[in-house]
C-alpha positions in Angstrom: 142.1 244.3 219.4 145.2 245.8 221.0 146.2 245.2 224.1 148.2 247.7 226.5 149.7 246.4 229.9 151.2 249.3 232.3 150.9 250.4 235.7 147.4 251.2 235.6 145.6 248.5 234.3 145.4 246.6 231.0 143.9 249.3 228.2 142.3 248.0 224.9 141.5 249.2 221.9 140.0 248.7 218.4 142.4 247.9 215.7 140.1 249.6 213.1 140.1 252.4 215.3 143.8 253.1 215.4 144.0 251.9 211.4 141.0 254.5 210.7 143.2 257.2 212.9 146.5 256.3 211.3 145.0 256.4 207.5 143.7 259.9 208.2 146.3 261.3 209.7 148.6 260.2 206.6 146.1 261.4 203.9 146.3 264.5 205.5 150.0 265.0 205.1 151.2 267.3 202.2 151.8 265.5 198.7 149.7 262.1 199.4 147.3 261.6 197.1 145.7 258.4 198.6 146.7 255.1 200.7 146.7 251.9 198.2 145.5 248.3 198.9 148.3 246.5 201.4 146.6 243.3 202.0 144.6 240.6 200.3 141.0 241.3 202.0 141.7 245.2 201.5 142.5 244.3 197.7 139.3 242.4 197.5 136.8 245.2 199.2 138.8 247.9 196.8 137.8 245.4 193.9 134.0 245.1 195.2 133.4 248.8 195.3 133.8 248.8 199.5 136.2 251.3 199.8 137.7 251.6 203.5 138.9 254.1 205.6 142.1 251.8 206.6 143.3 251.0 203.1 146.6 251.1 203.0 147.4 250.2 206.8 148.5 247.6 208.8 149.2 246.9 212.9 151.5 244.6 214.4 152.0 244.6 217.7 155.6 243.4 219.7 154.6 243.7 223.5 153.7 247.0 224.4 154.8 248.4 221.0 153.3 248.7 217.9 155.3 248.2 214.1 153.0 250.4 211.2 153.7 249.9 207.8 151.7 252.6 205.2 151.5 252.3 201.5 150.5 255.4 199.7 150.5 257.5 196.4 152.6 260.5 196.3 152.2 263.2 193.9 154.3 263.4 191.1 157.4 265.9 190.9 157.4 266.4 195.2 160.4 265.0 197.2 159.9 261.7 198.3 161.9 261.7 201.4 160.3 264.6 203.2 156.7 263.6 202.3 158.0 260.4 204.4 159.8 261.6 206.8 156.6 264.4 207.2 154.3 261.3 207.4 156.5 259.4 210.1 156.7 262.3 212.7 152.8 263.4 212.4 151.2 259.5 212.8 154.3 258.8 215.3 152.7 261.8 217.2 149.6 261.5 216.0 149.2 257.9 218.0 151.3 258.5 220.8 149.6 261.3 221.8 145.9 260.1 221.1 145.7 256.6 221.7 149.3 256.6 224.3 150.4 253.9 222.5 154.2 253.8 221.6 154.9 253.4 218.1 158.9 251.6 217.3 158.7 251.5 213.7 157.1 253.3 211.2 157.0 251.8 207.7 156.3 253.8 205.0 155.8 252.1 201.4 155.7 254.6 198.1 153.5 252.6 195.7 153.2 254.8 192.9 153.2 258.6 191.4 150.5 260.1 190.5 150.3 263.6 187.9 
């Protein structure tokens, strides 16, 4: 669960919602071909058939902030550093603007190349 504090009120919200949210929004980016296994439990579900909608994705939050790191597939022969920097600005926006959350770091990690 992440927890919010502002003016209003304290807001929660599901972690696998926001991982679900964050995973789509970077598969949908130009030249991703998929988001690869990050942790230990998502390694095991890929292994038992169970794939998940927030492979690839983790959440950590400093105060009111939250620190994303992504690991994905490119496709191979595009340039890297726009497919990254393309990714950071749309699930930067893509959370701010949804969930109001404010996002300090965006982590992107390119695992492998696919033809």
């Amino acid at each position: 669960m992440i927890k919010i504090n502002d003016h209003i009120g304290c807001i929660e919200l599901s972690s696998n919602y926001l991982k679900k949210l964050i995973a789509k929004t970077a598969a949908s980016c130009f030249g991703v071909v998929g988001l690869n296994s990050c942790s230990a439990v998502q390694g095991i579900r890929s292994l038992l058939g169970s794939e998940s909608a927030d492979n690839g994705v983790m959440i950590r939050q400093d105060s009111n902030k939250l620190t994303i790191d992504l690991h994905i597939t490119v496709s191979y022969g595009v340039n890297i550093a726009a497919i990254v920097d393309s990714i950071i600005n749309k699930v930067r926006f893509t959370v701010e603007e949804s969930a109001g959350i404010e996002v300090s770091k965006i982590n992107v990690f390119v695992d492998a190349m696919q033809a």
